[in-house]
C-alpha positions as CSV (number, residue, x, y, z in Angstrom):
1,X,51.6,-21.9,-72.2
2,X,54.0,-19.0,-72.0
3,X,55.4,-17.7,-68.4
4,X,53.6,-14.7,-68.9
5,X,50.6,-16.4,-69.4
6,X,50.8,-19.4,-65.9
7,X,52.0,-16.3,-63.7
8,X,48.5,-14.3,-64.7
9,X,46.2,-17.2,-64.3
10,X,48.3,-18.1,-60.9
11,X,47.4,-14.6,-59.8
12,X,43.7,-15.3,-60.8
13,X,43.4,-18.2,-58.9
14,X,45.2,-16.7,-55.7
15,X,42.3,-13.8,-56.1
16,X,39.6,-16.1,-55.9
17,X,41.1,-18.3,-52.5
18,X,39.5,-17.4,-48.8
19,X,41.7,-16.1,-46.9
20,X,41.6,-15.5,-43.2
21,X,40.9,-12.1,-43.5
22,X,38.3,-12.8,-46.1
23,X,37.1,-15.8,-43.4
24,X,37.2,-13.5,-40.6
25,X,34.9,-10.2,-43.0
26,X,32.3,-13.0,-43.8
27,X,31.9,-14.3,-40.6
28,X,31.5,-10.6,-39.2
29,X,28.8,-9.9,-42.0
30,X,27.0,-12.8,-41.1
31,X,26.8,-11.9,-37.3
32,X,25.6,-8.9,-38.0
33,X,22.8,-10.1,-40.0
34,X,22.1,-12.6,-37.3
35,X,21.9,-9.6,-34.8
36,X,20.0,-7.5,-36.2
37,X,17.4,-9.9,-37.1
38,X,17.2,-11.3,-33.7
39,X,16.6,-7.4,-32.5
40,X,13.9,-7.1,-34.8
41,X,12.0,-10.1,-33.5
42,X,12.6,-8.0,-29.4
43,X,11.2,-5.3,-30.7
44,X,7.5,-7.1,-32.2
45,X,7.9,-9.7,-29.3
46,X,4.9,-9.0,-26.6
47,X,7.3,-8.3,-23.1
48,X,7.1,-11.2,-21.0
49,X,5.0,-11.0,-17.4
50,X,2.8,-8.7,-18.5
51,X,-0.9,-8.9,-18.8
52,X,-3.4,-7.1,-21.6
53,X,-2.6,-3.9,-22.3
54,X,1.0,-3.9,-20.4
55,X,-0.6,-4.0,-16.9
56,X,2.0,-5.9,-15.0
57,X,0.9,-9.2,-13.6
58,X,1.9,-8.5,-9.8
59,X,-0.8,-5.5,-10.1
60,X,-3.0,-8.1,-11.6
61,X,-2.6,-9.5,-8.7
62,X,-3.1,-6.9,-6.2
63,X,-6.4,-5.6,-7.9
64,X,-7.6,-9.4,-7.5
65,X,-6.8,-9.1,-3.9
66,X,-8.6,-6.0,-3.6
67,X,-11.8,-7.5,-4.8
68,X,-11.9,-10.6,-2.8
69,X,-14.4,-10.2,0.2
70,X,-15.5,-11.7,3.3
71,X,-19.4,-11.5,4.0
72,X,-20.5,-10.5,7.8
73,X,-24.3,-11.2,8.6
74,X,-24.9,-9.5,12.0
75,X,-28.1,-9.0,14.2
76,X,-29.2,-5.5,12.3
77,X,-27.0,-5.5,9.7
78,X,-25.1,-7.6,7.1
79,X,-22.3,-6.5,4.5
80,X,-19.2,-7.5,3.0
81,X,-15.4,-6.1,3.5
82,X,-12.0,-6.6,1.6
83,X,-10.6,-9.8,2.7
84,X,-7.3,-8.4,3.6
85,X,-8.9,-6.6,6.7
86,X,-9.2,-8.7,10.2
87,X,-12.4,-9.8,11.5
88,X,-15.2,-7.7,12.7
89,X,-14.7,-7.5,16.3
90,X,-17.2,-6.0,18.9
91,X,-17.2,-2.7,19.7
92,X,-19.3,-0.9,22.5
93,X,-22.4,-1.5,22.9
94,X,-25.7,-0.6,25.0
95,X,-29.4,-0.8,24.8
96,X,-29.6,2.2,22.5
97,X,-26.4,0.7,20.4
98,X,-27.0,-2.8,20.0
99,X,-24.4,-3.5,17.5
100,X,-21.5,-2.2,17.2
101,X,-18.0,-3.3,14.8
102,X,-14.1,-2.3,14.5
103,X,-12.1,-3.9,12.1
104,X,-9.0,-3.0,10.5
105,X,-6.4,-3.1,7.6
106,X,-2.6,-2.5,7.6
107,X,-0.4,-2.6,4.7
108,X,1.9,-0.7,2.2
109,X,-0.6,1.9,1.3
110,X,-0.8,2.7,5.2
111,X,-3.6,2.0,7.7
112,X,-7.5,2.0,7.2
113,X,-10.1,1.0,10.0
114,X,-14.2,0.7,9.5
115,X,-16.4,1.9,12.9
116,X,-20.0,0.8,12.3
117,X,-22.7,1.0,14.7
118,X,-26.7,0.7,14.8
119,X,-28.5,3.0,17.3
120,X,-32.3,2.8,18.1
121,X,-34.2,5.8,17.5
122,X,-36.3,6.1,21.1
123,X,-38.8,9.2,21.4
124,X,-38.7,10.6,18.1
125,X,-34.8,11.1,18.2
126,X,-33.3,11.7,15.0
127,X,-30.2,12.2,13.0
128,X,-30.4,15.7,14.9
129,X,-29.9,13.9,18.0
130,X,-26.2,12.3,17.4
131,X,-23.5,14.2,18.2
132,X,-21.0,13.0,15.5
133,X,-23.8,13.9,12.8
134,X,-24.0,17.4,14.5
135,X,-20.5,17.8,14.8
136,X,-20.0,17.2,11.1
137,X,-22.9,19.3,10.2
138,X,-21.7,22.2,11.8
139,X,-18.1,22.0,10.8
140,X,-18.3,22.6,6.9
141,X,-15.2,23.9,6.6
142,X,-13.6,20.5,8.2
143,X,-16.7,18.5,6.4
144,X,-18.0,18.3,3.0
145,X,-21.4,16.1,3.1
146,X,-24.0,15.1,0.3
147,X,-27.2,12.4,0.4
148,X,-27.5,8.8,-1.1
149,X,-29.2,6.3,-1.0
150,X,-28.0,3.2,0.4
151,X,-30.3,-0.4,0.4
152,X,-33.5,1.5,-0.4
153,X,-32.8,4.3,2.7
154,X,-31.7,7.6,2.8
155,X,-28.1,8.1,4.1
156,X,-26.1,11.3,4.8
157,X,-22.3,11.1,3.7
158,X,-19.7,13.5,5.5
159,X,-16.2,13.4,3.6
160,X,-13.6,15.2,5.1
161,X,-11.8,17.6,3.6
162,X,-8.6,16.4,4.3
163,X,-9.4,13.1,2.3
164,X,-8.5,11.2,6.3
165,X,-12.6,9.8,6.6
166,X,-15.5,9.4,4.6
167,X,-18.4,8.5,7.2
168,X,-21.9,7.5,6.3
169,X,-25.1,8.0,8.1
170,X,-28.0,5.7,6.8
171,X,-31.1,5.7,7.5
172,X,-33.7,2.6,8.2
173,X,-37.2,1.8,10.3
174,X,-36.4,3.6,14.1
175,X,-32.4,3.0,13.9
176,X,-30.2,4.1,11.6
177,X,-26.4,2.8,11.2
178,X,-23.5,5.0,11.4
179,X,-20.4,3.4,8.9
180,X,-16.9,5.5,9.6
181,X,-13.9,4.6,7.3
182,X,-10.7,6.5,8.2
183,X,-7.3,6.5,6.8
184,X,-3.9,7.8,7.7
185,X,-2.5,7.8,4.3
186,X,-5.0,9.9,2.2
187,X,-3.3,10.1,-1.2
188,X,-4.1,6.9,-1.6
189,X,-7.4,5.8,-3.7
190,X,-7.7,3.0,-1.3
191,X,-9.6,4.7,1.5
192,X,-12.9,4.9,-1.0
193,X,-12.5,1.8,-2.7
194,X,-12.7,0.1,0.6
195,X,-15.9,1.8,1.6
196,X,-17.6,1.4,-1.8
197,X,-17.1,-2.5,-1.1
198,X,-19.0,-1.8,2.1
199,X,-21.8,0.4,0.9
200,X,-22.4,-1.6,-2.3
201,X,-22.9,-4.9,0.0
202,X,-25.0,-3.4,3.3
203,X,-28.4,-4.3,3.6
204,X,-30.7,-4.2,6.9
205,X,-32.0,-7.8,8.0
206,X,-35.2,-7.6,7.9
């Protein structure tokens, strides 16, 4: 084999040796490849702590909360409330209000407290007769106020316009109940949620 000949397949074999900086490119390409594949599977991956449809679990949790109730069976009355509110306590009474309940609710989305009372109709008395009922009736621009019917009765419902109280007046056999709900935070959707847990669950004992 000539000189010429050793010296070109030398510089063949010297091509075809890894060299640090060909060590140092391949390892480079390969990271990259390992990176980007490993993006790829974040991006398809369902994000952790989150519940169907991307609700996060903590408000999972808070809607659970909101649906939990406690059940109050009173003399005239029975009904359920959101559990997060304290206990019924008695509110004043007299032989024309028999039973009457305060109860209340603080938390983030402000303050919240249910007034509910029965009065006995004596002499035909009416709705007429009450002075909240005609204090709302005649206040419309303070008042908006539609009918329902609540546990088989007839019940007047005064929302004010300021979205502070929602109050209902419902109608049964020589009483009829008055159920006040009033907030101090009114841009929040709590103030009828609460209520609709109320009015959904009241029933006369009969």
């Amino acid at each position: 084999m000539t000189a010429s000949e050793q010296k070109e397949r030398k510089h063949k074999t010297s091509s075809h040796r890894l060299t640090p900086r060909r060590v140092v490119m391949l390892v480079s390409i390969l990271v990259i490849i390992v990176v980007g594949l490993w993006v790829q599977h974040l991006m398809h991956a369902p994000s952790e702590g989150s519940i169907g449809g991307g609700a996060p679990a903590a408000q999972s949790q808070v809607a659970g909360e909101q649906t939990s109730t406690t059940a109050y069976t009173g003399k005239y009355v029975s009904f359920a409330y959101p559990s997060g509110f304290s206990s019924p306590r008695p509110g004043s009474t007299s032989a024309v209000v028999p039973e009457a309940l305060i109860f209340n609710v603080h938390d983030n989305q402000g303050s919240r407290q249910v007034a509910l009372s029965v009065r006995l109709l004596q002499g035909g008395q009416g709705l007429q007769d009450d002075s909240g009922f005609h204090l709302r009736t005649n206040k419309p621009s303070e008042y908006s106020h539609y009918t329902a019917t609540v546990d088989g009765e007839q019940a007047t419902i005064f929302k004010r316009t300021d979205g502070t109280e929602i109050t209902y007046y419902i109608g049964g056999s020589n009483k009829y109940a008055t159920l006040s709900v009033t907030t101090t935070n009114p841009a929040s959707d709590l103030l009828s949620s609460d209520l609709q847990v109320l009015i959904n669950s009241f029933a006369w004992q009969r």
